[in-house]
N, C-alpha and C positions, 0 to 999 in steps of 0.2 A: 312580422309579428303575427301571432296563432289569433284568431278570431272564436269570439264561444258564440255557441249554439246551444238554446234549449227549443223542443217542439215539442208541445205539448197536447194530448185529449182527453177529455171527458166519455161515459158510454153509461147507458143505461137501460134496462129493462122493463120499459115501465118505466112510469115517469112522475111519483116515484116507484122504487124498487130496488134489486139490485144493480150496484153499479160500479166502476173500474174507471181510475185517473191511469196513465201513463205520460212518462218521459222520455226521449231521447235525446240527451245533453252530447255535444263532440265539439271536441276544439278542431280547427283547420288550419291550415296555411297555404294559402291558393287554394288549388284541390284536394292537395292532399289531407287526410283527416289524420291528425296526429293522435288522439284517444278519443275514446268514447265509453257511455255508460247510458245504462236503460234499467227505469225504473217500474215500479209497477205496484198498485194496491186496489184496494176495492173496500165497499161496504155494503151492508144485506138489504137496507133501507135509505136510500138515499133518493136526490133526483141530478139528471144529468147536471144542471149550470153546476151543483156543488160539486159535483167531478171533475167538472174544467177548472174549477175557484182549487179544488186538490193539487189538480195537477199543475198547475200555474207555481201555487205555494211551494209544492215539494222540490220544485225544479231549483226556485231561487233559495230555499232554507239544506240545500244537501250540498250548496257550493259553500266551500269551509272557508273560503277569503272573496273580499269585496269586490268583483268583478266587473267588467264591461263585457256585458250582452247584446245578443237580438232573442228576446223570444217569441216564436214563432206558435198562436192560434188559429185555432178554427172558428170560436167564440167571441161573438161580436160582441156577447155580454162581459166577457173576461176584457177585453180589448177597451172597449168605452168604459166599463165600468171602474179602470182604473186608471186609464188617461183622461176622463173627464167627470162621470158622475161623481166621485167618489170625494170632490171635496167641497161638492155643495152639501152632499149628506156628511160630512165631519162640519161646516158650519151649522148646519140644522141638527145639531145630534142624532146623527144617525136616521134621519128621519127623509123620506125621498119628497118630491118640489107638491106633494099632494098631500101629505103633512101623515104620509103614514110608515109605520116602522121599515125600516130595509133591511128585505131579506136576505138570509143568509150572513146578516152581518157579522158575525165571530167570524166567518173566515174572510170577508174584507177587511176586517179588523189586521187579523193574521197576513193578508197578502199585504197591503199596506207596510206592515212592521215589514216584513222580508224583501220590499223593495226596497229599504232605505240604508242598506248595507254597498247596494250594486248602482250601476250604470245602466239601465236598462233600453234598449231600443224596440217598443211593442212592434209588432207585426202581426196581421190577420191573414189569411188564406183561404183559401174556399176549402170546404175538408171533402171526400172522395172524389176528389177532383183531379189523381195520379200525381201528386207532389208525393213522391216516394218518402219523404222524411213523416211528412204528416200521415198517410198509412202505416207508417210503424208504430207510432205514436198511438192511432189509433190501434193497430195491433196488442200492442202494450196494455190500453184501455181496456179492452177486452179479456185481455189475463187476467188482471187485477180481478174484472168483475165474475169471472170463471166461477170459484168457491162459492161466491153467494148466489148463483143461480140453481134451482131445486133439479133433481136429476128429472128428465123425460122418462 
């Protein structure tokens, strides 16, 4: 049975600024990788976690049937923030354990709904750390954020 893969980054220039989510989604079987696809976008204003929060969402909302996953982070905010913060702040309305709004939440909002179609198994990783997958990923990031960066 094929195993799926998402690995996903965040990038940014400026913090905020411009900045770039990327994907690299591949099914396997053993080692062999039976397909793959790599995504990529950006925005002119943004800050990095929302690129990770992009790139997280895109991966789970582009697979067309409900799946069993691993996805594979760099972000430890992406990572706890929806294995564990994320449903104290849905009992607190949205609100994090110090009684103030949580940020970025339209797209916890959004990554929340996009998990509840899948299987998901989170995974973190250290990022420029030579896991080939997750330099792609970041690779990707960096495309995305390409456009929105002003020319030198």
């Amino acid at each position: 049975m094929a195993e799926l893969f998402a690995y996903t980054d965040g990038a940014c220039s400026g913090n905020p600024g411009p900045g770039g989510w990327g994907v690299l989604l591949f099914a396997k079987q053993g080692e062999t990788v039976l397909k793959s696809r790599e995504l990529s976008g950006g925005a002119p204003d943004t800050t990095n976690n929302q690129m990770e929060l992009m790139a997280a969402i895109t991966a789970l909302e582009t697979l067309e049937k409900p799946s069993a996953l691993t996805l594979v982070t760099d972000s430890n905010y992406v990572k706890d923030g929806i294995t564990k913060w994320i449903f104290g702040w849905k009992k607190n309305g949205w609100k994090t354990a110090a009684k103030k709004p949580v940020k970025n939440a339209d797209l916890w909002k959004r990554l929340d709904e996009a998990t509840k179609r899948h299987d998901i198994t989170w995974k973190w990783i250290k990022g420029h750390a030579g896991h080939a997958e997750n330099e792609r990923a970041d690779e990707l990031a960096r495309a995305g954020m390409a456009p929105f960066k002003p020319a030198k």
